[in-house]
N, C-alpha and C positions, 0 to 999 in steps of 0.2 A: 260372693259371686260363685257362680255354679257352671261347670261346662256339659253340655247334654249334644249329645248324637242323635241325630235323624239320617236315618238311612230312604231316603227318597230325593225325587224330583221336587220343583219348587209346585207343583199344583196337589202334591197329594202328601207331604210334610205334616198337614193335619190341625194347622194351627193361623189367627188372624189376627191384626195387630191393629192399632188405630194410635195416631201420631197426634202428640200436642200440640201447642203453638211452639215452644220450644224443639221440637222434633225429637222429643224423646218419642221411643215406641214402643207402646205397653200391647202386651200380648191381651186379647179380648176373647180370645173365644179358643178352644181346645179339643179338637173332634176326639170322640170315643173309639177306643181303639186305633187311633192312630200312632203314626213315629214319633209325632210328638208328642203326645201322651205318655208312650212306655217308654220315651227318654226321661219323661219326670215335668216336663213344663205344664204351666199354669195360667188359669187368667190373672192378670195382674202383672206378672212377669216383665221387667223392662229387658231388653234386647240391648244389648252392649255390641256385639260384634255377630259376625257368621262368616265362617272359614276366617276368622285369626285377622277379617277387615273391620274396623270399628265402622259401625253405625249411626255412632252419640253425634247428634245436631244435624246426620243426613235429613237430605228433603224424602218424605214417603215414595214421590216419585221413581226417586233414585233407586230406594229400596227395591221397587214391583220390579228392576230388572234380573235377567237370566243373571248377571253378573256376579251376581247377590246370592244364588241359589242357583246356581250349577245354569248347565245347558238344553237340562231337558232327562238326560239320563236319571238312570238310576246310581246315586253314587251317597256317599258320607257326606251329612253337612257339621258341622259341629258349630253349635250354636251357645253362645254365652251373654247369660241375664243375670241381673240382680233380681234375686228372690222377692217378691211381697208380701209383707208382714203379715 
């Protein structure tokens, strides 16, 4: 398990996720040059927590809010995923 820093807001983080039926949330997509990018993350990537709250079995819902990723500002997310093979 790996922990990466994004230094943004939750619309420009740089990265997209799509939820199973289980609600795991695998990261799908990894904008270039973004925070999340040059923090290290990945497609494939499962999301475990952001800011130190676990996410394992959240509904996506839940996920899309400010809650989850700050309030808008610019501030540190620290985000923690299980790598994909």
């Amino acid at each position: 398990m790996n922990h990466h820093h994004c230094h943004a807001n939750p619309k420009s983080i740089g990265f997209s996720f799509k939820s199973d039926s289980y609600n795991n949330h695998i990261i799908s997509e990894v904008s270039e040059g973004s925070p999340a990018k040059q923090a290290g993350l990945q497609r494939g990537d499962i999301l475990l927590s952001v800011d130190d709250k676990s996410v394992v079995g959240l509904n996506k819902d839940v996920m899309n809010t400010a809650d989850f990723f700050g309030k808008g500002a610019v501030q540190t997310v620290k985000i923690k995923v299980r790598k994909s093979d």
